[in-house]
N, C-alpha and C positions, 0 to 999 in steps of 0.2 A: 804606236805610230809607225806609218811604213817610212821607210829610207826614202827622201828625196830622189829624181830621178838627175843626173848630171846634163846638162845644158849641151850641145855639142858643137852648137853654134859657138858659144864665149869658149871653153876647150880648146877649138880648132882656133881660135882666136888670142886668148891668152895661154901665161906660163906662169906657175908659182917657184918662185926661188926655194934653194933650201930652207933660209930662214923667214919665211913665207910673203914676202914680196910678191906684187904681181907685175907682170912685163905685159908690155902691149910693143907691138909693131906702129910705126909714125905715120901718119897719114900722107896722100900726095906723093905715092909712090909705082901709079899704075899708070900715068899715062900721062905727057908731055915733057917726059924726059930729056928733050932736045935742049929746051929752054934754059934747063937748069945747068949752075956751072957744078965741076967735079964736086969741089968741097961739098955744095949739099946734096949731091945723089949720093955720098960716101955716110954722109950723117944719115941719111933717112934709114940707110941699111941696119944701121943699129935699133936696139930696142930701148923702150925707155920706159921706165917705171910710172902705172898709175896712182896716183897721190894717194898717202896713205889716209884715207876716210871713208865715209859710208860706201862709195864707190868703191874700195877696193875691197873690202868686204862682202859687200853686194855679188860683188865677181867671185868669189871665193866660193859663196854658199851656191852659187849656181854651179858651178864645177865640180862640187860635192866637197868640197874641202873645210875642214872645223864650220 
């Protein structure tokens, strides 16, 4: 069986932790930033973990990862 090909779309999108976690960047962060106060333009810059289930696994196999 040939090796899956890695996704580069989800890649440039996600990030697997060491301990294999995946991080997504938060949505509502490209455009009407005016609106928002500090505290959540300071939040959105963080990343946040996609729940650990068939999605995050999903993400993983397309990355090329386990």
């Amino acid at each position: 069986m040939p090796k899956a090909k890695t996704k580069k779309s989800v890649s440039s999108r996600m990030k697997i932790t060491k301990g294999g976690k995946v991080l997504r960047h938060r949505q509502g962060s490209s455009h009407m930033m005016v609106r928002m106060d500090r505290k959540r333009k300071r939040n959105l810059r963080k990343a946040c973990l996609v729940l650990p289930s068939r999605v995050a696994r999903t993400m993983k196999r397309l990355m090329g990862e386990g």
